[in-house]
N, C-alpha and C positions, 0 to 999 in steps of 0.2 A: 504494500500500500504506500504510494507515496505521499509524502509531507506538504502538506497545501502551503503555499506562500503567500505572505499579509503584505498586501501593497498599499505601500506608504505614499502618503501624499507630499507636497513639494511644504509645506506649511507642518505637516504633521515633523518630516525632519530638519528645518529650522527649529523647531521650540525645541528638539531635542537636544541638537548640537547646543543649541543655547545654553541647556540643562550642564552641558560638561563643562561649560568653562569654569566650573565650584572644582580645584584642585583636590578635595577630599573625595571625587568622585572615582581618582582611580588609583589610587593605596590599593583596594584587592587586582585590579586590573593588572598593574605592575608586577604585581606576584605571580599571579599567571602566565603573563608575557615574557616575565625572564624566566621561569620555566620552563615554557613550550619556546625560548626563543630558537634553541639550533631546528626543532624540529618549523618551526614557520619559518623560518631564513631559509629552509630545503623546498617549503614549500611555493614561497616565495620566489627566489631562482628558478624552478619550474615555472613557474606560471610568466617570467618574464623570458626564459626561455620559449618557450611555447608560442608566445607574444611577439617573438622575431628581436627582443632588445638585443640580446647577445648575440645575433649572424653577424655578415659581413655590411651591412649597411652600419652597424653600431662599430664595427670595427674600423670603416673607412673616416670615420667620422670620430675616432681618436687619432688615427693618423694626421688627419688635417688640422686636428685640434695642434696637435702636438705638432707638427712638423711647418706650424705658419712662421716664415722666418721673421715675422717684424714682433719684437718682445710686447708689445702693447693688445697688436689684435690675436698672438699666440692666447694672452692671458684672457682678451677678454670672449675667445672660443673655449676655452677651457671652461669658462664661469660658467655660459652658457650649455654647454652639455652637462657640467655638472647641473646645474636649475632644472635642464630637461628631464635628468636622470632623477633627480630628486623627486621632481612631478610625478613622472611614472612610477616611480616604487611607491609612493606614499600612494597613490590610488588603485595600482596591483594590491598594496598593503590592505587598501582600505576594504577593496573587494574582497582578500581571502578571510577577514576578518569579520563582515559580513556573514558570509557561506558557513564562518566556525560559528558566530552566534545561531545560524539556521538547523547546525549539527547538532551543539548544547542544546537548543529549544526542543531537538527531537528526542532528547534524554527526558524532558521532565516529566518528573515521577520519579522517575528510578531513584533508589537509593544512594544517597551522597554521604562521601565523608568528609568530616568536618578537622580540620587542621589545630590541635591544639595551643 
């Protein structure tokens, strides 16, 4: 049986995002994340793998970063694929992190244990 998905409205995730900018929101979050990190960083690489980030269109695109001879526009291609680079992981991120709250939602019930 598959798991039905609740579609969110553009207003319903606004006031959510909202809701996190309280830093006590992710003290348990953090725990879990440096936890599952090696295993979401594997996951993560995959899905940007898969995504085409790591072929040769990513790789021409270090070379030219790296190999621009004038030190000014070297640096400021560098920033930029760094910025780019940043954009996509955080939103590969955002998406696998997503799909894991979809997985947890399909546990509940199940019995939990609780961390002393």
């Amino acid at each position: 049986m598959a798991l039905s998905r609740r579609i969110y409205t553009a207003q319903e995730v606004d006031e959510a995002v909202a809701r996190l900018e309280n830093p006590d929101r992710f003290a348990h979050a953090t725990q879990i994340v440096t936890h599952a990190a090696p295993s979401l960083a594997r996951v993560l690489d995959r899905a940007l793998a898969d995504g085409g980030w790591y072929g040769s269109a990513h790789e021409d695109q270090l070379l030219r970063a790296s190999g621009e001879p004038d030190a000014a526009e070297r640096l400021a291609a560098v920033r930029t694929l760094v910025d780019e680079q940043t954009r996509v992981g955080m939103l590969v991120g955002v998406a696998v992190g997503f799909e894991l709250a979809g997985e947890l939602a399909a546990t509940e019930g199940s019995p939990a244990t609780e961390e002393s």
